[in-house]
The first five atom37 places (N, CA, C, CB, O) and aatype in JSON, in Angstrom:
{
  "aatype": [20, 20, 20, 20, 20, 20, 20, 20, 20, 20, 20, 20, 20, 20, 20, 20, 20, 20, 20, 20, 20, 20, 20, 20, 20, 20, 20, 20, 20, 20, 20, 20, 20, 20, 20, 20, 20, 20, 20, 20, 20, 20, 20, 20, 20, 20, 20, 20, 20, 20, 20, 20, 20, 20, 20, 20, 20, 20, 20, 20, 20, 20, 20, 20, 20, 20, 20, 20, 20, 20, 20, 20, 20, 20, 20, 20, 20, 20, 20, 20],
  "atom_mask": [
    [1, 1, 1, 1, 1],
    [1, 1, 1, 1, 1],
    [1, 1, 1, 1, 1],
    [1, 1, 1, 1, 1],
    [1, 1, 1, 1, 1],
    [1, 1, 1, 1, 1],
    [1, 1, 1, 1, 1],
    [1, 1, 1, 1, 1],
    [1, 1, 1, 1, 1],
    [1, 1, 1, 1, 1],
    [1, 1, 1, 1, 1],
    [1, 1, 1, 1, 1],
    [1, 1, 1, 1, 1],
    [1, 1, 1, 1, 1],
    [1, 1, 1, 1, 1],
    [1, 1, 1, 1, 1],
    [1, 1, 1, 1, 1],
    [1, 1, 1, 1, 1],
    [1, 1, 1, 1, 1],
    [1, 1, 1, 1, 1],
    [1, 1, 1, 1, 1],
    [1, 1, 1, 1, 1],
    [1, 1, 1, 1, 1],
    [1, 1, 1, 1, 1],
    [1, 1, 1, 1, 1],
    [1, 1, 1, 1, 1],
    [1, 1, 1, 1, 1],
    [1, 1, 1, 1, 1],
    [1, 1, 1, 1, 1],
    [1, 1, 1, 1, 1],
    [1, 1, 1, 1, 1],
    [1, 1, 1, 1, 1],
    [1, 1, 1, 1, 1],
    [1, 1, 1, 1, 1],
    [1, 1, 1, 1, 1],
    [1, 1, 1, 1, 1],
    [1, 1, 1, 1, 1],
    [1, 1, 1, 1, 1],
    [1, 1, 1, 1, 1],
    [1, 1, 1, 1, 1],
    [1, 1, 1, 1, 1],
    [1, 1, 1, 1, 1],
    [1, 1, 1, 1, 1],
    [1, 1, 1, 1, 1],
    [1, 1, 1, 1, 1],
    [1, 1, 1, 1, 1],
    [1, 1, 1, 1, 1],
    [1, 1, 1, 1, 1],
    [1, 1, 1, 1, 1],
    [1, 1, 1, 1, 1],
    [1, 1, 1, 1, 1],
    [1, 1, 1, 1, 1],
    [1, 1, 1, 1, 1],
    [1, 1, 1, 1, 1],
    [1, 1, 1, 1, 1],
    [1, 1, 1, 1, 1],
    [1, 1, 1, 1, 1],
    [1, 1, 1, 1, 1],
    [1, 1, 1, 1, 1],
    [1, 1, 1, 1, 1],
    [1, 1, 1, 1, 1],
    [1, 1, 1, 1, 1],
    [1, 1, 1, 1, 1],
    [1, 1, 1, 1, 1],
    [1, 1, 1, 1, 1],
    [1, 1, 1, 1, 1],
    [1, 1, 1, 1, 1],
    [1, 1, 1, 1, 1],
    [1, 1, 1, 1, 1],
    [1, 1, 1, 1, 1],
    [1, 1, 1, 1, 1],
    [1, 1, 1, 1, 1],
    [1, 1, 1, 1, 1],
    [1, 1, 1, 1, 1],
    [1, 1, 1, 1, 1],
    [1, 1, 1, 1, 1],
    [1, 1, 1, 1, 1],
    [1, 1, 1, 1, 1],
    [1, 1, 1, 1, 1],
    [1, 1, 1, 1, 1]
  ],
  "atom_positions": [
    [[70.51, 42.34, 27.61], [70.0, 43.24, 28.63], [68.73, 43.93, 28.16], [71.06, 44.26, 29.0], [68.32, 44.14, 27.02]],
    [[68.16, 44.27, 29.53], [66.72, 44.85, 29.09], [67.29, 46.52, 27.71], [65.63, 45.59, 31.18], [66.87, 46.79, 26.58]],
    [[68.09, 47.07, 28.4], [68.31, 47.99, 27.99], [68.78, 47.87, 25.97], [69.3, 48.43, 29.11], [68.88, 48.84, 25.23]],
    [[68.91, 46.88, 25.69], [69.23, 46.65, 24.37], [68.08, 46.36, 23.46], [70.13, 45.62, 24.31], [68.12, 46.09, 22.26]],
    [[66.99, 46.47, 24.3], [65.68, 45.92, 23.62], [64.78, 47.44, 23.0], [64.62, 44.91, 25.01], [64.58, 48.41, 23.72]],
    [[64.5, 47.38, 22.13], [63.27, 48.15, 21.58], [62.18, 48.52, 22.69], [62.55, 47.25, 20.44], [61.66, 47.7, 23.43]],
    [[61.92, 49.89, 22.68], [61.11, 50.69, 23.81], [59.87, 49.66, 23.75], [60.67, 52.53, 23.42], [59.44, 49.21, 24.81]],
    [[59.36, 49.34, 22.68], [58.0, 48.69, 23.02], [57.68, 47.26, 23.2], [57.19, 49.02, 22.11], [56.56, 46.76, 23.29]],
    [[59.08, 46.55, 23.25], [59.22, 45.17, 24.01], [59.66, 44.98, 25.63], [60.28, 44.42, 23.24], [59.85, 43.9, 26.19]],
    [[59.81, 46.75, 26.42], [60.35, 46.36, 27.54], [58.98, 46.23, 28.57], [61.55, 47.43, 27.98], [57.94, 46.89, 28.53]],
    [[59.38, 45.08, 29.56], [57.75, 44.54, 30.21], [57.31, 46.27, 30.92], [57.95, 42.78, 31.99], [58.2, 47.12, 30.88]],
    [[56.23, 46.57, 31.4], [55.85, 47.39, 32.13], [56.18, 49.02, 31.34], [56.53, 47.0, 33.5], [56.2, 50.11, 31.91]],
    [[56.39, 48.76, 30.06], [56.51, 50.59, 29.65], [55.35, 50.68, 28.93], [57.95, 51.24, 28.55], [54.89, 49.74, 28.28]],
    [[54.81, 51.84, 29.02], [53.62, 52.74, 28.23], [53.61, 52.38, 26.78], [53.87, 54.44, 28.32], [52.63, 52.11, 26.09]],
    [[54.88, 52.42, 26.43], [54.95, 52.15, 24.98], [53.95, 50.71, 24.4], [56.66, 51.91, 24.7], [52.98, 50.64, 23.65]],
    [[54.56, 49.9, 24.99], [54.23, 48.33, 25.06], [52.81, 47.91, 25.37], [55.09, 47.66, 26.15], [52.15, 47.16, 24.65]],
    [[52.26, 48.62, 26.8], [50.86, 49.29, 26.79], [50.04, 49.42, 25.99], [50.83, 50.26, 27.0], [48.92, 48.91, 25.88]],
    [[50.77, 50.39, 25.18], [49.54, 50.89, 23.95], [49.72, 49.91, 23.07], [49.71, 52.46, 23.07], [48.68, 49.53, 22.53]],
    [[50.87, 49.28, 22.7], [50.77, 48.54, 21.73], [49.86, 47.36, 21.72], [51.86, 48.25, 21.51], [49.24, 46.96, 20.73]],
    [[49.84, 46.65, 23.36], [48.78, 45.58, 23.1], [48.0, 46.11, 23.3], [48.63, 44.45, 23.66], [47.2, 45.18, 23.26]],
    [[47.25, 47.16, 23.57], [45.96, 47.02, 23.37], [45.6, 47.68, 21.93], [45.22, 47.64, 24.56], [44.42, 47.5, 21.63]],
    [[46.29, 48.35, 21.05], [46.1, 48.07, 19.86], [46.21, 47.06, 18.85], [46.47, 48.65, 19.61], [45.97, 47.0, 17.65]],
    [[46.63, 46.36, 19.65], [46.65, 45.06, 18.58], [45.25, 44.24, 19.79], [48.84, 43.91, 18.38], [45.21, 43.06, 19.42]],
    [[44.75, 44.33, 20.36], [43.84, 43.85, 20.88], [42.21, 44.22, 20.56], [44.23, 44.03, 22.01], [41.13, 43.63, 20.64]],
    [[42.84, 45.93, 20.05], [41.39, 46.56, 19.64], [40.28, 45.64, 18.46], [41.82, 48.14, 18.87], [39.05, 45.64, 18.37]],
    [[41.03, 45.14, 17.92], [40.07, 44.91, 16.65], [38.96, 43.67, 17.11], [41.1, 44.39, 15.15], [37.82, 43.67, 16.66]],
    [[39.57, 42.41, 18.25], [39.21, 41.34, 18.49], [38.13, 42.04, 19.39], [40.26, 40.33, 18.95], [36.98, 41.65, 19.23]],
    [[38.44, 43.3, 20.6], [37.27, 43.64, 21.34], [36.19, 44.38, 20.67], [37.64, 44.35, 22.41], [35.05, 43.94, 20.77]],
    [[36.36, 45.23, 20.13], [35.28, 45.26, 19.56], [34.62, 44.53, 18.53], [35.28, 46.1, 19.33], [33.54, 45.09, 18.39]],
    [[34.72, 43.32, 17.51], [34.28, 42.21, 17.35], [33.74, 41.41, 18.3], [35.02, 41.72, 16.89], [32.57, 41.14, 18.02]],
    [[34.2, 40.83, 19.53], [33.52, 40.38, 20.47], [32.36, 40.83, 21.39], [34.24, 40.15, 20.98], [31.49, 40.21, 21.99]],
    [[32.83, 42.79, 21.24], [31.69, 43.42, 22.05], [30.26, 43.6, 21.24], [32.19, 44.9, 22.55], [29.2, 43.74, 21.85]],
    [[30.36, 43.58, 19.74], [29.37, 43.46, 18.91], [28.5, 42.12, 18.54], [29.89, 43.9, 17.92], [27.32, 42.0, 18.2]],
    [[29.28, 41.41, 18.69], [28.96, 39.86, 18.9], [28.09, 39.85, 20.0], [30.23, 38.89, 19.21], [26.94, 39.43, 19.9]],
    [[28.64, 40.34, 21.19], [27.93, 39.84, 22.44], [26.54, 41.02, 22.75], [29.24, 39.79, 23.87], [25.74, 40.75, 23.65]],
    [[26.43, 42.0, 22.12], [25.57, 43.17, 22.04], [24.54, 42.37, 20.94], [26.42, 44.77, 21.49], [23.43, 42.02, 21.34]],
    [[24.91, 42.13, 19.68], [24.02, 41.56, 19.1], [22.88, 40.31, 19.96], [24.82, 41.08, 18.04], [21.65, 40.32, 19.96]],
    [[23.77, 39.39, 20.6], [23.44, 38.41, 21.3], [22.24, 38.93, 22.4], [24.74, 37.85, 21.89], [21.11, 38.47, 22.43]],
    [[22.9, 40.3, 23.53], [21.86, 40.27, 23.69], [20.68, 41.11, 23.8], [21.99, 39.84, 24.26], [19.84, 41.28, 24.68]],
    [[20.87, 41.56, 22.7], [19.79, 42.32, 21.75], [18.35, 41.43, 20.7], [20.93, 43.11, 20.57], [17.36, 41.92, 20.15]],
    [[18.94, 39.7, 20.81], [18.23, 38.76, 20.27], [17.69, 37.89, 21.46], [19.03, 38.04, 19.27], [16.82, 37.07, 21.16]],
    [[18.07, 37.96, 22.67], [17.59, 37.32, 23.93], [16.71, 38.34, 24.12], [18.62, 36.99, 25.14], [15.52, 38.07, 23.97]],
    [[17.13, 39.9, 24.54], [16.0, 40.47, 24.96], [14.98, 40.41, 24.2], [16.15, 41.57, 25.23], [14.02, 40.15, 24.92]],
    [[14.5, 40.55, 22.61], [13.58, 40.23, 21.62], [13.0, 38.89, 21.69], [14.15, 40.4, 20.4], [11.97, 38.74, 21.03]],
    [[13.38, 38.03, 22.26], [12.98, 36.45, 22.5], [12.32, 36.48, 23.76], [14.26, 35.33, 22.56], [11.56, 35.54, 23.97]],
    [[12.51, 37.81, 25.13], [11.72, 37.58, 26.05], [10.48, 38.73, 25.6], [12.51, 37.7, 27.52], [9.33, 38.82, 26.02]],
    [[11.0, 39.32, 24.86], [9.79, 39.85, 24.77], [8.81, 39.44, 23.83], [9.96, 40.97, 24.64], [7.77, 40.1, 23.79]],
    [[9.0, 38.27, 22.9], [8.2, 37.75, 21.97], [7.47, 36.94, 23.37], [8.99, 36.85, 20.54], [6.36, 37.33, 23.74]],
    [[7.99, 36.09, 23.92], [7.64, 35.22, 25.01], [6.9, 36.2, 26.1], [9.02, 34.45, 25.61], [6.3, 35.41, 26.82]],
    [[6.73, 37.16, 26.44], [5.83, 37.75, 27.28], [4.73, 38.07, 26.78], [6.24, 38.72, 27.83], [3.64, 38.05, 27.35]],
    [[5.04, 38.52, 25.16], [3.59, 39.05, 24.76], [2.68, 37.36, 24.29], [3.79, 40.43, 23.07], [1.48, 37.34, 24.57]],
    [[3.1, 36.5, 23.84], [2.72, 35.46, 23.9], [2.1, 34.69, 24.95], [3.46, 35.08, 23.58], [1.25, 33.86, 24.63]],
    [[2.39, 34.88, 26.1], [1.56, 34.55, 27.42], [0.56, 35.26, 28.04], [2.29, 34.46, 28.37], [-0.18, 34.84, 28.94]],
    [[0.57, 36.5, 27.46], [-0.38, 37.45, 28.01], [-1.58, 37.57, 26.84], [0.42, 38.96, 28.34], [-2.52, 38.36, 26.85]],
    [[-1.33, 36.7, 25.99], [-2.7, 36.75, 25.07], [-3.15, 35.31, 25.25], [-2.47, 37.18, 23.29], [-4.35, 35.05, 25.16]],
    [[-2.16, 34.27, 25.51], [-2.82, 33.13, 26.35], [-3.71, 32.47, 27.24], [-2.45, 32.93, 26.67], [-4.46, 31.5, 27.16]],
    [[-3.2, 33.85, 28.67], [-4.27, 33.63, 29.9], [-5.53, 33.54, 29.71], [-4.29, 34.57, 30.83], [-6.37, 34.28, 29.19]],
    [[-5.54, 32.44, 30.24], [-7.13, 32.03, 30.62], [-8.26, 33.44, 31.5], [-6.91, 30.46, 31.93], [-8.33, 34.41, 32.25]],
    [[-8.75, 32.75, 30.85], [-9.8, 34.23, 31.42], [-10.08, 33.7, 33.16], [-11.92, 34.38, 30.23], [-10.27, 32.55, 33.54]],
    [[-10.02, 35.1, 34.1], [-9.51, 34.5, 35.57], [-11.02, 34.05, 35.86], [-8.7, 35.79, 36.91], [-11.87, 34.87, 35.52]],
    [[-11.54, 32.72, 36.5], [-12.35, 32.52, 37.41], [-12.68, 33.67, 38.81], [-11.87, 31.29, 37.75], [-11.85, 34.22, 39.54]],
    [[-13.96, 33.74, 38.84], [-14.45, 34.15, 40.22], [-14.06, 33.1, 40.91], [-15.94, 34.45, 40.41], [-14.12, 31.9, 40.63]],
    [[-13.36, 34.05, 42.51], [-13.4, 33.39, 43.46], [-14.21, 32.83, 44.26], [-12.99, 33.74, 43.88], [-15.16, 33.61, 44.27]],
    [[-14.49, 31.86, 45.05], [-15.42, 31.25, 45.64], [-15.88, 32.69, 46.99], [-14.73, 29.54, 46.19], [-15.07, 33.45, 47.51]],
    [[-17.31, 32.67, 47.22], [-16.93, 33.05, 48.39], [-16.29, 32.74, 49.81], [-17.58, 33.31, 48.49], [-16.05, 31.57, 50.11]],
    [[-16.02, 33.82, 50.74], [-15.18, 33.26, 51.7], [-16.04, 32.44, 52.38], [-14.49, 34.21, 52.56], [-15.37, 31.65, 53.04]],
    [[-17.48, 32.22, 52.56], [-17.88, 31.55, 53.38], [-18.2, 29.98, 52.75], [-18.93, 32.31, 53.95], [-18.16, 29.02, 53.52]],
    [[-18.51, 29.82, 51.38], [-18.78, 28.31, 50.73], [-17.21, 27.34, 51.49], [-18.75, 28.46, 48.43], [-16.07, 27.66, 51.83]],
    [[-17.92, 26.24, 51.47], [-16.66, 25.37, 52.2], [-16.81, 24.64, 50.85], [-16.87, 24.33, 53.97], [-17.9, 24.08, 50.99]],
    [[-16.45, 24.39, 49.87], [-16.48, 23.14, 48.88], [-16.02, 22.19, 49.3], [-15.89, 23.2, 47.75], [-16.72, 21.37, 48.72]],
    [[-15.08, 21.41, 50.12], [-14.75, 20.17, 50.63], [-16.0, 19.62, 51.39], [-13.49, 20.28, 51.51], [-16.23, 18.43, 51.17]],
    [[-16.93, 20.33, 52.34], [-17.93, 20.07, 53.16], [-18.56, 19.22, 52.12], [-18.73, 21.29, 53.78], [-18.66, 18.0, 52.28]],
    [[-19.12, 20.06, 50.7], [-19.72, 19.01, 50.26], [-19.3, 18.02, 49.63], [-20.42, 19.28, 49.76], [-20.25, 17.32, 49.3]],
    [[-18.16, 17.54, 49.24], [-17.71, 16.43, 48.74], [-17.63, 15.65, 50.06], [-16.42, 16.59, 47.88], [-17.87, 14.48, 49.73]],
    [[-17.39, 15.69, 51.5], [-17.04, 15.06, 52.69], [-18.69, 14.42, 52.69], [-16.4, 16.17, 54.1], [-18.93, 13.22, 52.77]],
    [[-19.61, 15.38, 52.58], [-21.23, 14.51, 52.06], [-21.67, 13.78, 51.62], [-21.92, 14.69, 51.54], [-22.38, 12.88, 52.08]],
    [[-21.17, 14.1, 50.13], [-20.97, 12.96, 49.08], [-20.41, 11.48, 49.4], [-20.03, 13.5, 48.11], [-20.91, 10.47, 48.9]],
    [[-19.59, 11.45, 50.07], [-18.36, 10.46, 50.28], [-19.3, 9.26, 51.76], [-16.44, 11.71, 51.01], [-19.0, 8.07, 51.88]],
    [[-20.14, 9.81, 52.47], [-20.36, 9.23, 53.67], [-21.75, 8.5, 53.27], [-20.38, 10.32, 54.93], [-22.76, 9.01, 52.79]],
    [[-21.55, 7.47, 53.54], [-22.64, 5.97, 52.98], [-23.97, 6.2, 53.14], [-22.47, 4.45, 53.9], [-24.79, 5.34, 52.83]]
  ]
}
């Protein structure tokens, strides 16, 4: 019978409660440091990778003006 069992083997008591999650403590916080480290080395990897692209860019071209047609003159070029 339930009643013959030790307070902290019966399903659904407080006792039992605390117990797994003390026996659970040690694995979560190992895993939560694990996964904090993790992404504490992704965020440092986007930020190596941002500053790396921003010393990359090409220096921007002027835009054409709005009125040059550049196709007009290649359509010139092209006609016999």
């Amino acid at each position: 019978m339930l009643a013959d069992l030790p307070y902290s083997v019966l399903p659904n008591s407080l006792a039992r409660t605390v117990a797994v999650k003390q026996w659970w403590a040690p694995y979560c916080l190992t895993a939560a440091a694990r996964e904090h480290e993790h992404a504490r080395r992704a965020q440092a990897e986007a930020d190596s990778l941002r500053a790396q692209q921003r010393s990359r860019r090409p220096a921007r071209r002027p835009h054409p003006p709005a009125h040059a047609a550049p196709h007009a003159a290649r359509l010139e070029l092209q006609v016999p």
